[in-house]
GUPAPA-35929 format. One line per field, with one value per atom (N, C-alpha, C): residue number from 1; x, z, y. Coordinates in steps of 0.001 Angstrom, whole numbers, always signed. Atoms other than C-alpha are relative to their C-alpha. Layout:
BEGIN
i NUM  ...
u X  ...
w Z  ...
v Y  ...
END
This chain:
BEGIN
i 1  1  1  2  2  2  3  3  3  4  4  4  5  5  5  6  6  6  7  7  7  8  8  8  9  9  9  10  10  10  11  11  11  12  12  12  13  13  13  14  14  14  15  15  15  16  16  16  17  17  17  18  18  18  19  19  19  20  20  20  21  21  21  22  22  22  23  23  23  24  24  24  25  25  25  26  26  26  27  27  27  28  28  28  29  29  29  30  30  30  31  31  31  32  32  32  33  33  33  34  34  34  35  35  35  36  36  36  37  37  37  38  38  38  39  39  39  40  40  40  41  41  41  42  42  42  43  43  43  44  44  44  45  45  45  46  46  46  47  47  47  48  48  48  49  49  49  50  50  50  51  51  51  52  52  52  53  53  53  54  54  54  55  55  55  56  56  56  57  57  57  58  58  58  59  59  59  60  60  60  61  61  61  62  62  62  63  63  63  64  64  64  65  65  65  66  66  66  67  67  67  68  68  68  69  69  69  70  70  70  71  71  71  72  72  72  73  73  73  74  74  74  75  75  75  76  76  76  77  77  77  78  78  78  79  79  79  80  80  80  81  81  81  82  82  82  83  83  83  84  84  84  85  85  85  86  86  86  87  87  87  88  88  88  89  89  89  90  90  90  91  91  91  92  92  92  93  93  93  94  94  94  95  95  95  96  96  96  97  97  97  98  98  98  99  99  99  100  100  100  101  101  101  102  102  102  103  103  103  104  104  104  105  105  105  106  106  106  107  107  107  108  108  108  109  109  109  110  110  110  111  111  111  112  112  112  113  113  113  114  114  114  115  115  115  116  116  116  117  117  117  118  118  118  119  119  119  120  120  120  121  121  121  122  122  122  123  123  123  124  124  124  125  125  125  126  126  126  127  127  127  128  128  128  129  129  129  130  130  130  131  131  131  132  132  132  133  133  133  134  134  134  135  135  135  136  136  136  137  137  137  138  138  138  139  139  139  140  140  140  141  141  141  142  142  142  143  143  143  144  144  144  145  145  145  146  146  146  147  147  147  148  148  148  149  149  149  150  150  150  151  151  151  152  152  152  153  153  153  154  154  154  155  155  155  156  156  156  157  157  157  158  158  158  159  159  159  160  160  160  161  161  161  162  162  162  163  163  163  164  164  164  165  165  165  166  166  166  167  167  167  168  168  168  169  169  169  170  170  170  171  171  171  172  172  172  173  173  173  174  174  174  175  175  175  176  176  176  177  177  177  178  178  178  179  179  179  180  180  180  181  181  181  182  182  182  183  183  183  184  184  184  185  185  185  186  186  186  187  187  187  188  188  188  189  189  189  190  190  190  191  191  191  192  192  192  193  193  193  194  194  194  195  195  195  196  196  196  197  197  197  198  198  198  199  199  199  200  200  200  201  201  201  202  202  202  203  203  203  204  204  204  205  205  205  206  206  206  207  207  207  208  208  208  209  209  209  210  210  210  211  211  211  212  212  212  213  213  213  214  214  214  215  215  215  216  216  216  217  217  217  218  218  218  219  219  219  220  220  220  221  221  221  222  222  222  223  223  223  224  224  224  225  225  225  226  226  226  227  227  227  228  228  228  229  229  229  230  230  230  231  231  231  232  232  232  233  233  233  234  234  234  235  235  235  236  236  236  237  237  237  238  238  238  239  239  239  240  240  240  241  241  241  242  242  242  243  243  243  244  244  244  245  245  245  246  246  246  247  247  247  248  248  248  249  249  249  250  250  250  251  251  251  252  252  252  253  253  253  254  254  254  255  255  255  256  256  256  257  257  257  258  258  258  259  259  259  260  260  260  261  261  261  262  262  262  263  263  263  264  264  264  265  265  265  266  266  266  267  267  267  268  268  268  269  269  269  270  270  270  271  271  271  272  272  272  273  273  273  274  274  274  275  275  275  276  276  276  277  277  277  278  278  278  279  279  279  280  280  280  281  281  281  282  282  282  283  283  283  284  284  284  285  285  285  286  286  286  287  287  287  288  288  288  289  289  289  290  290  290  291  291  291  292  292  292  293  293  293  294  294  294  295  295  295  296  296  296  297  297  297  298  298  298  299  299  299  300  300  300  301  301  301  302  302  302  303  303  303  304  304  304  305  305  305  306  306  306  307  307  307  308  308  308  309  309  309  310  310  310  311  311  311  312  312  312  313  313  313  314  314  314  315  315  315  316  316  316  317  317  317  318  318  318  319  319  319  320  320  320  321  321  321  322  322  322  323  323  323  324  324  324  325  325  325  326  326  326  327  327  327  328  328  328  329  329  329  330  330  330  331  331  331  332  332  332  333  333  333
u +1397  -441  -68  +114  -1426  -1453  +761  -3604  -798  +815  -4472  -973  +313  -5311  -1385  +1085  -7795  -1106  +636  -9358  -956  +447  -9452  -848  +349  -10776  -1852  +1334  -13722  -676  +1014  -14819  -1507  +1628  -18132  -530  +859  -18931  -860  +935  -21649  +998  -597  -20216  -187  -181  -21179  +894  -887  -19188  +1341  -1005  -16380  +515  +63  -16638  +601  -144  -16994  +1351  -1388  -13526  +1197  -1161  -11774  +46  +328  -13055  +1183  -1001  -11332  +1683  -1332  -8406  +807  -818  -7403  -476  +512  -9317  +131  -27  -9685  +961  -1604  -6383  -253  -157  -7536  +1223  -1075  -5023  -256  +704  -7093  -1018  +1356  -9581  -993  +1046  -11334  -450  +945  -11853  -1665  +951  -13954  -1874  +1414  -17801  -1064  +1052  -19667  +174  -90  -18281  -350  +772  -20163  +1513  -906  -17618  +600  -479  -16945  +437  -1076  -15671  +1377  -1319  -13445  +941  -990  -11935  +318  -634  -11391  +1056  -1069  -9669  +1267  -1663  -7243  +361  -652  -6382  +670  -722  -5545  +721  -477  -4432  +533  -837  -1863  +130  +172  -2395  +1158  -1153  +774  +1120  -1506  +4021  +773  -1549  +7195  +810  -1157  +8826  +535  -72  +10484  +226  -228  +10668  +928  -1239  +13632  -645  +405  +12867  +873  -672  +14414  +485  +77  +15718  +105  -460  +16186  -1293  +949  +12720  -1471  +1543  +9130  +558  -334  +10910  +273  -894  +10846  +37  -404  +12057  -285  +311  +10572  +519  -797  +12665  -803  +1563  +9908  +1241  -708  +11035  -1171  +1166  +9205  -205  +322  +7523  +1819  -963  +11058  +1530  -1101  +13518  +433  -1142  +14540  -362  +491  +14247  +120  +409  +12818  +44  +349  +12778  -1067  +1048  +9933  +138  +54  +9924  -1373  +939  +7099  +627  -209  +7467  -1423  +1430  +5129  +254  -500  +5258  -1117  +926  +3948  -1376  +1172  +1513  -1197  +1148  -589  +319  -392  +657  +590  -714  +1742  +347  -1129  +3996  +347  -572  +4955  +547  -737  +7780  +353  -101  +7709  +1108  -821  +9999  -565  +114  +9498  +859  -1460  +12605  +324  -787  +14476  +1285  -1903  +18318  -845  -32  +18500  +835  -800  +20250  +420  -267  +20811  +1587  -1309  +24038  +260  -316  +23787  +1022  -493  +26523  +274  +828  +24796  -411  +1129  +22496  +569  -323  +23347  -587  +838  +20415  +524  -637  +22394  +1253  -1633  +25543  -347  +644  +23319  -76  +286  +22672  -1730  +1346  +19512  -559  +866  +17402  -1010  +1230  +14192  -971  +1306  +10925  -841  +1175  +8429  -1421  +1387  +4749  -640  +414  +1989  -558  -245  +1149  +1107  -822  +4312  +369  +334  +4243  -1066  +1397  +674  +613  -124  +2158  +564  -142  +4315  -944  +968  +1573  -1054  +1074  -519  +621  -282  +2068  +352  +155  +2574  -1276  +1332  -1381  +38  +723  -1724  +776  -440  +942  -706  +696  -708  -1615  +1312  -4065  +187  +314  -3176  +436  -117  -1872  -1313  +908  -5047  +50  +104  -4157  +157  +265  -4001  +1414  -1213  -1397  -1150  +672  -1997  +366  -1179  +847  +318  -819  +2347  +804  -1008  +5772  +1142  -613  +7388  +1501  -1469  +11060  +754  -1062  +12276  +976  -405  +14073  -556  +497  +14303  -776  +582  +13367  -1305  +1182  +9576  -534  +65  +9794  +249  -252  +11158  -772  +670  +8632  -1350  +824  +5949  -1253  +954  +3153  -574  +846  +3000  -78  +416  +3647  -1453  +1599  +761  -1110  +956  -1345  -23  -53  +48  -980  +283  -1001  -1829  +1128  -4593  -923  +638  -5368  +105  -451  -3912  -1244  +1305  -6131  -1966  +1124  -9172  -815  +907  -12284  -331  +363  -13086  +1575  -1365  -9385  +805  -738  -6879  -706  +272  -8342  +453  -956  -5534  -231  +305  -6298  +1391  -1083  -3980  +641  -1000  -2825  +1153  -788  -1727  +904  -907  +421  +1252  -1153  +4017  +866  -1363  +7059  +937  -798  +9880  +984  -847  +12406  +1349  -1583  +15922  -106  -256  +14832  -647  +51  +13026  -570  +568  +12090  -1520  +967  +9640  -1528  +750  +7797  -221  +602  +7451  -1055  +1006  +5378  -845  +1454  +3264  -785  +965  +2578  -886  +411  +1588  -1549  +1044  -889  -1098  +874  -2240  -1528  +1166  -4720  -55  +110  -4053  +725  +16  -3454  +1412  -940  -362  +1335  -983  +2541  +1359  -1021  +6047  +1014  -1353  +9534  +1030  -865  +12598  +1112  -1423  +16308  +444  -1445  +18216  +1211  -1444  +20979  +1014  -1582  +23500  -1067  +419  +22819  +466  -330  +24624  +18  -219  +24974  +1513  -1362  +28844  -364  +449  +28030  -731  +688  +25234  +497  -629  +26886  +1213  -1804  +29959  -1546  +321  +26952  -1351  +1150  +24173  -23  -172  +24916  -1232  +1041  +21660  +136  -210  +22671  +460  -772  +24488  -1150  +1783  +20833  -655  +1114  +18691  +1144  -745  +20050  -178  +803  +19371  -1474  +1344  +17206  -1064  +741  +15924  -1013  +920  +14425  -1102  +681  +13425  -1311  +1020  +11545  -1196  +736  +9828  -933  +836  +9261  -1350  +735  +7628  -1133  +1256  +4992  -280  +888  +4001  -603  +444  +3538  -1253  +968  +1476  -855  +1580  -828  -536  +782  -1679  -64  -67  -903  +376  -15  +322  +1933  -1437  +3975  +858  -1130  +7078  +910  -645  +8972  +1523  -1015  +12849  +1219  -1161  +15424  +1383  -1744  +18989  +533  -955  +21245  +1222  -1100  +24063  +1014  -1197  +27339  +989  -1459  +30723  +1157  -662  +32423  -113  +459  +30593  -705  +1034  +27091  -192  -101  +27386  -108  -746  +29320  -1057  +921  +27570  -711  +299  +27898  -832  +658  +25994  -1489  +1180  +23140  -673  +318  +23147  -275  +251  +23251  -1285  +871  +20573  -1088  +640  +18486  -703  +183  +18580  -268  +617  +17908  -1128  +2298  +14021  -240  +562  +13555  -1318  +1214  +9712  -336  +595  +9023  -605  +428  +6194  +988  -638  +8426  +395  -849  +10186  +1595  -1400  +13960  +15  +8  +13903  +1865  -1111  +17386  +115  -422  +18875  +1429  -1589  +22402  -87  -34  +24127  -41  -109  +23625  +5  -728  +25321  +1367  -829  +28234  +1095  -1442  +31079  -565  -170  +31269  +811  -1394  +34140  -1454  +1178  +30551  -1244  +713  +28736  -75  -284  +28420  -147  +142  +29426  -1100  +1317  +26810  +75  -274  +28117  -568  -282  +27754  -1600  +1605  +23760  -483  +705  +23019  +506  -396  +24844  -677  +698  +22996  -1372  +1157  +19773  -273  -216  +20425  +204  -64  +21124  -987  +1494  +17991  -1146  +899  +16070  -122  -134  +17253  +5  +676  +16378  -1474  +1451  +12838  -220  +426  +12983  -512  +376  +11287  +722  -872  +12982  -876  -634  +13033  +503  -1877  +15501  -507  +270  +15062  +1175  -1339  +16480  +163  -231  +17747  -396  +730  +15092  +305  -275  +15832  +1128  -1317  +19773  +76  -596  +20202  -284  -17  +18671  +278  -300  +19633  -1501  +872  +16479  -315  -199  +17350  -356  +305  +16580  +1664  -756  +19136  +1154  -1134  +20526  -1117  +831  +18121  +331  -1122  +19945  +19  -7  +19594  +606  -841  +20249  -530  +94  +20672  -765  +769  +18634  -782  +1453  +15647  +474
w +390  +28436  -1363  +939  +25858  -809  +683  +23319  -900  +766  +21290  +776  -1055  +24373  +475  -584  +25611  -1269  +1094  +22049  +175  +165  +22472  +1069  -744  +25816  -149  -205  +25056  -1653  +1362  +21645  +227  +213  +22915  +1160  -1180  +25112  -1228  +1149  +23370  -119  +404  +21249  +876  -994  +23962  +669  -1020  +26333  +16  +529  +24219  -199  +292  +23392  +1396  -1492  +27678  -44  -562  +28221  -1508  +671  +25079  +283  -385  +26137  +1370  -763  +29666  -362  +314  +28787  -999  +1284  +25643  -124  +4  +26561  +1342  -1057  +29893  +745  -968  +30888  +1242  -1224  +33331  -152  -462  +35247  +702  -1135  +37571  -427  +756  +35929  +1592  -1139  +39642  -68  -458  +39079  -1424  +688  +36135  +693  -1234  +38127  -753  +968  +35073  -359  +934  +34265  +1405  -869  +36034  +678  -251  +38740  -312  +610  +37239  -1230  +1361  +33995  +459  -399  +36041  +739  -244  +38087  -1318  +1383  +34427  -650  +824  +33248  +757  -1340  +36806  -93  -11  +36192  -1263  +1459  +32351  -377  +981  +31242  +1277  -1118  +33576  -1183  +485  +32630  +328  -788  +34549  -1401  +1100  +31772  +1424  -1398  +33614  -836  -9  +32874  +1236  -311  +33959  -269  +152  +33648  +420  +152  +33105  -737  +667  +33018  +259  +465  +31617  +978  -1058  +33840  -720  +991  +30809  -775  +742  +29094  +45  -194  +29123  -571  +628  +27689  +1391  -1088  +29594  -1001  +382  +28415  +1023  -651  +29266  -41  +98  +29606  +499  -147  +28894  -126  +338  +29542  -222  +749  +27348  +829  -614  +28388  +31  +34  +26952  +745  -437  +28657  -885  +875  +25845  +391  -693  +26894  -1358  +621  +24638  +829  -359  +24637  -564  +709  +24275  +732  -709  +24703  -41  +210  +25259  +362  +28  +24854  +250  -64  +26435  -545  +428  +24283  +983  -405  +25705  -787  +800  +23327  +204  -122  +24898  -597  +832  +22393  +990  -372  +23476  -752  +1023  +21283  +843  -189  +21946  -1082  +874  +20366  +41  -189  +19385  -929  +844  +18762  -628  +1122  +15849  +237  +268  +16587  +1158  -917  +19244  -444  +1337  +17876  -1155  +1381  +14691  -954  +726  +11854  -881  +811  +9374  +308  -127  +11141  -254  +598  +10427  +717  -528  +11443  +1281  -1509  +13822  +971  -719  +15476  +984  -1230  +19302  -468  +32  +18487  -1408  +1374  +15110  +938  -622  +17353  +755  -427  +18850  -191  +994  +16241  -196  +313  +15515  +677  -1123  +18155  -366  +439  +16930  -278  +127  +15600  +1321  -906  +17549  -342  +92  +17778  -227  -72  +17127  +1327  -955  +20570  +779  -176  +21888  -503  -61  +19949  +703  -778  +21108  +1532  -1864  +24915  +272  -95  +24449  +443  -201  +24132  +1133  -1455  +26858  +1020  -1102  +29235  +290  -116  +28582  +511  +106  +28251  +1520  -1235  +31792  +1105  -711  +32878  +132  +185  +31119  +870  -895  +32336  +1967  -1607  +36152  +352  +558  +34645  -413  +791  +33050  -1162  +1304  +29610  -484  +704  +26640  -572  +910  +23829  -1022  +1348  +20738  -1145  +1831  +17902  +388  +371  +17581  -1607  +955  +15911  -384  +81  +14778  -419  -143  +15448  +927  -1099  +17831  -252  +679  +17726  -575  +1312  +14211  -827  +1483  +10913  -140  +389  +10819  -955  +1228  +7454  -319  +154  +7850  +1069  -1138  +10319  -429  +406  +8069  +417  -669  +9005  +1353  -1273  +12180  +681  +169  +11978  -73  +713  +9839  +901  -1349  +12645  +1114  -1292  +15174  -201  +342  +13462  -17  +610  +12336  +1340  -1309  +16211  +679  -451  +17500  -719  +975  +14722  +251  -463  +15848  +969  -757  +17597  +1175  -1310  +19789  +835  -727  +21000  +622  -712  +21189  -903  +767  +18494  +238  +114  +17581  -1573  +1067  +14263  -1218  +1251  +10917  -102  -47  +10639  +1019  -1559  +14095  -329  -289  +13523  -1193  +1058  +11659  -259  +340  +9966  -44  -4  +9918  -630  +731  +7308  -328  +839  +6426  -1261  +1379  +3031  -818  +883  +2064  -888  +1372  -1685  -23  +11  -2107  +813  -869  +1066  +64  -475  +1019  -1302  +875  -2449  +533  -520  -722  +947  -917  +2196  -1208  +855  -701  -946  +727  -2020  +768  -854  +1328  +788  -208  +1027  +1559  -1295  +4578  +172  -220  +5795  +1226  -1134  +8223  -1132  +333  +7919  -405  +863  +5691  +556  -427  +7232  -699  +449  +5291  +541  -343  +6376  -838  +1469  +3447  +580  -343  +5110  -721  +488  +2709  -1935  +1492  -1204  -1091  +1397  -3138  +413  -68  -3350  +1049  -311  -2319  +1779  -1200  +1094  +973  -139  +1897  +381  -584  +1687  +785  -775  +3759  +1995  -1142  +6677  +185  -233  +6071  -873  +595  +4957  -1170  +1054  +3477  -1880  +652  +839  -1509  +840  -1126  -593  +1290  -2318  -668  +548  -2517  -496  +528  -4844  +523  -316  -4015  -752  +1096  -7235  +99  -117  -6571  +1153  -1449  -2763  -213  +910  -4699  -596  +976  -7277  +1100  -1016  -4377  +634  -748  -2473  -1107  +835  -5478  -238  +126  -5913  +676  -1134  -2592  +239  -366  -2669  -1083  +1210  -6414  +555  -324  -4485  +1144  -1178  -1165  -29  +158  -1927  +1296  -1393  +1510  -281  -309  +2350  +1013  -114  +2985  +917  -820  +5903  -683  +336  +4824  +1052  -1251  +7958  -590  +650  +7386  +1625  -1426  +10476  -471  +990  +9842  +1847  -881  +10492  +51  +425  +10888  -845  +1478  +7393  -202  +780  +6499  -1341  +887  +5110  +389  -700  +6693  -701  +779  +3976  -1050  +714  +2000  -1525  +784  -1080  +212  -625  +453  -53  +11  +737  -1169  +1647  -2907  -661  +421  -3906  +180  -87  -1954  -173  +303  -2429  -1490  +1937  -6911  +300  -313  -5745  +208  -819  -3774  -943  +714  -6402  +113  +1238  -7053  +1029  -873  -4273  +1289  -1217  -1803  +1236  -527  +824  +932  -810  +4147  +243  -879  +5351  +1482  -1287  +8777  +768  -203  +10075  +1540  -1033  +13155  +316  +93  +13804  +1400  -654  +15400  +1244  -1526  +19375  +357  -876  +20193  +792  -784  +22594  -625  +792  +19969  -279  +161  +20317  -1872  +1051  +17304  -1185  +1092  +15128  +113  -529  +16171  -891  +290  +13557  +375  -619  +14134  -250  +767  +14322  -662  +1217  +11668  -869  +1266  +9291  +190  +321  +10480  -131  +225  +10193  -1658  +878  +6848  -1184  +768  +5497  +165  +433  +6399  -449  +983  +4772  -1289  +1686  +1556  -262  +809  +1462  +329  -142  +2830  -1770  +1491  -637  -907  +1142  -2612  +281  -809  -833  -131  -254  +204  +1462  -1817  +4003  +178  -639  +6660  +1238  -1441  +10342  +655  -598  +12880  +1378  -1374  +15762  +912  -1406  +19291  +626  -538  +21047  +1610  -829  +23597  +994  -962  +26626  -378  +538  +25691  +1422  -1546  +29710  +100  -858  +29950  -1453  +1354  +25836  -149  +975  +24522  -1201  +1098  +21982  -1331  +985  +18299  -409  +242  +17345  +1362  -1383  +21176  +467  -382  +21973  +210  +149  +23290  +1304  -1274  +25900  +1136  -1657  +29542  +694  -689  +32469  +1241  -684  +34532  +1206  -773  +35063  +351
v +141  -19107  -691  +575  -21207  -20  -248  -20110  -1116  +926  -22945  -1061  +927  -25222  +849  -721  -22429  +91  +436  -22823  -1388  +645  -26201  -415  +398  -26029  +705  -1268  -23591  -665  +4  -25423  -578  +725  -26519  +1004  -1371  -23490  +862  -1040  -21019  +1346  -1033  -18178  +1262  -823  -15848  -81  +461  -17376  +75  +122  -17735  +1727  -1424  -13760  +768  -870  -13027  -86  +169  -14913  +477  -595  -13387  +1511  -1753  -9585  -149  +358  -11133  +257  +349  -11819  +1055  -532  -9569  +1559  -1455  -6271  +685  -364  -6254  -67  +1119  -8307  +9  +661  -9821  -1354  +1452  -12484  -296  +739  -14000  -734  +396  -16467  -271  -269  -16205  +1253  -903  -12977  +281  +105  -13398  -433  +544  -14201  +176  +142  -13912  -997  +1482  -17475  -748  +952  -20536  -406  +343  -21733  -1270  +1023  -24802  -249  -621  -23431  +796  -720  -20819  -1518  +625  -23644  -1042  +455  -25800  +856  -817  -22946  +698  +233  -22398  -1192  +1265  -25952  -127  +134  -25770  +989  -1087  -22268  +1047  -497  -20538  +1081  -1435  -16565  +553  -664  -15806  +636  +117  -14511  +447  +310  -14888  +992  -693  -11602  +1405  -1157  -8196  +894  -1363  -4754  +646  -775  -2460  +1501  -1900  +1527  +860  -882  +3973  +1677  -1268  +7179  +807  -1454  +9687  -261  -568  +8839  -754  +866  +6742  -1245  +915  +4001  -1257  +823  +550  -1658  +795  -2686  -1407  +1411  -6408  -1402  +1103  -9628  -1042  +886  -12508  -1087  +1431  -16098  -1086  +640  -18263  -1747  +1266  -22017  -579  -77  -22994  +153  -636  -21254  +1524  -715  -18898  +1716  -1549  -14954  +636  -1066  -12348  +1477  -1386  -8743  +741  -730  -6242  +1422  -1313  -2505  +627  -1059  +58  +1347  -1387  +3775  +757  -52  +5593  +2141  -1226  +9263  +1007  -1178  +12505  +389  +198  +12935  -643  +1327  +9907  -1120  +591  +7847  -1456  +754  +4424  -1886  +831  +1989  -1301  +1470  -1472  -447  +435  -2744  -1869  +720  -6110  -1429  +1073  -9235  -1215  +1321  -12028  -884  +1039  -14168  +159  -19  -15105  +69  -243  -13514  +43  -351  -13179  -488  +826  -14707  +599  -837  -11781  +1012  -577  -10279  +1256  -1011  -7015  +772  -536  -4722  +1153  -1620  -1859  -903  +791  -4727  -636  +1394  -6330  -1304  +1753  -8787  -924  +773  -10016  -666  +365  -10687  -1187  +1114  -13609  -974  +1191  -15446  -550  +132  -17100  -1015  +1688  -19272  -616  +496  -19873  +1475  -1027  -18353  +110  +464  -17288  -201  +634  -18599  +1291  -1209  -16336  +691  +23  -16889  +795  -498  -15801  +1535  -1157  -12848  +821  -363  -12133  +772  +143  -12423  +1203  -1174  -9476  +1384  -1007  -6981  +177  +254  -8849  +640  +170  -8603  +1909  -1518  -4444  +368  -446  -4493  +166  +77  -5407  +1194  -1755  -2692  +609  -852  -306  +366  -61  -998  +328  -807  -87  +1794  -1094  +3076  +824  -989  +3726  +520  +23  +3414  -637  +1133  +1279  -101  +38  -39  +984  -710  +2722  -368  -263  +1678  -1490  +1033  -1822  +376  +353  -1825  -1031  +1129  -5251  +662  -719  -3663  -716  +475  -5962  -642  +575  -8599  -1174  +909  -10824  +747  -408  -10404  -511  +487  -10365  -806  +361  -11639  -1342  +950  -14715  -698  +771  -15761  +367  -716  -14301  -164  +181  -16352  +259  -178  -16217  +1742  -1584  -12497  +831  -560  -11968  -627  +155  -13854  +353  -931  -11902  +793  -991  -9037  +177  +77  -10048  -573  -205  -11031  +1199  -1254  -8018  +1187  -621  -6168  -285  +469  -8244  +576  -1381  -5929  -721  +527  -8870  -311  +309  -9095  +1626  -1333  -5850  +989  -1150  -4073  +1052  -1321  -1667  -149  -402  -427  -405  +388  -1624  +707  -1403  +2103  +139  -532  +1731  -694  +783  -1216  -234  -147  -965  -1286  +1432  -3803  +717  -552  -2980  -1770  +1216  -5507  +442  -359  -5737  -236  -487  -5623  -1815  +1333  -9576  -59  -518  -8402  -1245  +829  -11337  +346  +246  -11279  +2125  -1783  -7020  -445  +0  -7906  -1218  +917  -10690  +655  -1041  -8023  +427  -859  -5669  -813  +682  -8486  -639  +765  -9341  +1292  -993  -6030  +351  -724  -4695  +1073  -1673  -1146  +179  -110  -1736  +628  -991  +634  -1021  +941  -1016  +1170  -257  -139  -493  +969  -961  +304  -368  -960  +371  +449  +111  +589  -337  +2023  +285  -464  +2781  +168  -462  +4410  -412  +645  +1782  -1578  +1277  -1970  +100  +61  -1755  -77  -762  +155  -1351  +850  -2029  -1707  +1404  -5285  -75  +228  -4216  +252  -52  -3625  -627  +1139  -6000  -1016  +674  -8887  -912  +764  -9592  +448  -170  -7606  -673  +868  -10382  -359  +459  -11760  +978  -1117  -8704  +793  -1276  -5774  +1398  -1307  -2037  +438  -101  -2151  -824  +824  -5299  +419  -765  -3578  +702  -1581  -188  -309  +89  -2074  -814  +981  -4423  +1256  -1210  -1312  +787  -885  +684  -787  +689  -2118  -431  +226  -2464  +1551  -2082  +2175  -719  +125  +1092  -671  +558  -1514  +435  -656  +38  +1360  -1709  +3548  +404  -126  +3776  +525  -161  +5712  -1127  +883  +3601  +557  -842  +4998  -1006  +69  +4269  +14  -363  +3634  +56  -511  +4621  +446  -228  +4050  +296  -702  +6581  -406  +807  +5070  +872  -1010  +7234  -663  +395  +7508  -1275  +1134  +4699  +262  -378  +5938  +1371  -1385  +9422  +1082  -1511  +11753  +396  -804  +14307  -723  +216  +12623  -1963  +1017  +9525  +272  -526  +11705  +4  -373  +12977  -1146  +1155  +9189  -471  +592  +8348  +742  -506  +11017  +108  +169  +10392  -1527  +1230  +6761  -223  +75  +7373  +908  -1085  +10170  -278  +376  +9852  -802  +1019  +7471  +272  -819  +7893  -708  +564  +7561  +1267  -855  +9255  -721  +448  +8888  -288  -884  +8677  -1007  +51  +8853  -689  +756  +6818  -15  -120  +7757  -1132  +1425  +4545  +185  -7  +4016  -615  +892  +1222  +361  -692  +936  +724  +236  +1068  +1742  -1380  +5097  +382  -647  +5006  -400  -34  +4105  +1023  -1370  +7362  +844  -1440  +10054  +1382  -1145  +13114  +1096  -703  +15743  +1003  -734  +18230  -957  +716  +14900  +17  +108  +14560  +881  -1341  +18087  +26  +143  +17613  -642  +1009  +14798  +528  +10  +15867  +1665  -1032  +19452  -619  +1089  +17393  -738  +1000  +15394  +1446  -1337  +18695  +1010  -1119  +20399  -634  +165  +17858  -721  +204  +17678  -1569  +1385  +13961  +492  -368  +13811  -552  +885  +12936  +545  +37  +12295  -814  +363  +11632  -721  +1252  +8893  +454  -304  +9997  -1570  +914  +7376  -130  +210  +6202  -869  +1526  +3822  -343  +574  +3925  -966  +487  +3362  -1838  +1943  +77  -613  +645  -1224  -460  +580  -892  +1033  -602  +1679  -563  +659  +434  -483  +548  -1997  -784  +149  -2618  -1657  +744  -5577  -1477  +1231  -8504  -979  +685  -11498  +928  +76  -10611  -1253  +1418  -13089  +550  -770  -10623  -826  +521  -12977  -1419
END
């Protein structure tokens, strides 16, 4: 589907009109521009001849939890992944990718082991959520949360991020609320203080993973630019301009970032910072990177007693790899 083309096809239609077929399409998800019959038939067949509603993916679900995983193949060729989680609660999450691969390499990450293909459009992001939306909708429910966790570094694709985000946010489109929608960064000091200046209400994720510089650069290589301090201080003046908590990921590695005194480090590190931990022990295949669970009951007894928050991420949709950090071409489709 091509978003800009349907722009350009609708710029001399009346703003009503323009309103019916975005409610269509982005609320209602429809995929049939025949079934639309509030539009004159000679607009619907203009718009079956120009703007093919179809996405060309599939679905992979989970047998251990609500978790299913979508393998989109773009105009291109290039295949993306997108997950939704659908929680008990009602709650329902779409996880979405910025990048095709990734170029940051981090050590835990399938989608780093890729490499880096391209950005994606804001379009293309967009499509993700459509193509859950329209799941959802025969279900009888909606998307509630967007979280930019997929794959790629949101950050380096910032713009079109931030226009994902700000259609997605939009009342005449998906309208999912700013609160609702989360980032999640390996840490791009710069671009967390341009969020922080761009006055919006969406939730800030950081990777830091390990409680010293040393640590850090032996498992994300981004490390070598950004400092720990340099992150901290980025982070602390994006808490000072939105006043909004900083959720903090930490994927615990065995006798990497694990041991007690790892904790104690990182815990005199966030001192003072609105902020949570929330823990992710590793769940990729490489078992011998697993910590043991004495070491996570360990660690989060050590940030418990020096009252940092925390919580702890189960590993959702291991079966089909759409766990956090498992997210990685297949030849599926």
């Amino acid at each position: 589907m091509n978003l800009t083309k349907l722009e350009e096809l609708l710029k001399n239609e009346p703003g009503f009109r323009i309103k019916q077929i975005e409610r269509a399409v982005f609320k209602d998800f429809s995929e049939n521009w025949n079934d639309l019959t509030n539009l004159p038939v000679k607009l619907r067949n203009l718009l079956t001849g120009k703007i093919d509603l179809s996405i060309n993916g599939q679905i992979f679900e989970s047998a251990d939890s609500g978790s299913l995983k979508a393998l989109i193949r773009l105009d291109d060729g290039i295949l993306i992944e997108t997950v939704l989680l659908m929680h008990k609660d009602g709650r329902n999450t779409i996880c979405l990718s910025s990048q095709a691969g990734c170029a940051l390499g981090c050590r835990f990450c399938k989608t780093g082991e890729l490499g880096f293909k391209r950005n994606l459009t804001t379009e293309e992001i967009v499509l993700q959520a459509l193509f859950f939306s329209r799941y959802l909708k025969k279900v009888n429910t909606r998307i509630t949360n967007i979280v930019f966790m997929g794959m790629g570094e949101p950050f380096l694709n910032y713009d079109n991020f931030l226009n994902a985000v700000r259609f997605l946010n939009d009342e005449n489109k998906f309208s999912i609320g700013q609160r609702k929608i989360s980032v999640s960064t390996s840490g791009i000091t710069e671009k967390i203080r341009m969020l922080a200046d761009e006055n919006m209400q969406i939730n800030l994720a950081v990777s830091i993973n390990a409680p010293d510089d040393e640590i850090r650069r032996k498992i994300m290589p981004i490390a070598d630019k950004y400092t720990l301090d340099e992150l901290i201080s980025s982070i602390r003046y994006y808490i000072e301009k939105t006043n909004r908590r900083v959720m903090l990921e930490y994927v615990l590695l065995k006798e990497i970032n694990d041991f007690p005194e790892h904790a104690e480090k990182l815990s005199k590190k966030i001192k003072g910072l609105l902020c949570f931990v929330n823990l992710i022990p590793f769940n990729g295949d490489d078992i011998g990177k697993r910590p043991l669970i004495k070491n996570i009951n360990e660690f989060k007894k050590i940030l418990s007693n020096n009252k940092i928050p925390f919580t702890q991420r189960y590993r959702f949709g291991d079966d089909i790899k759409a766990a956090c950090g498992q997210l990685v071409f297949s030849k599926n489709l």
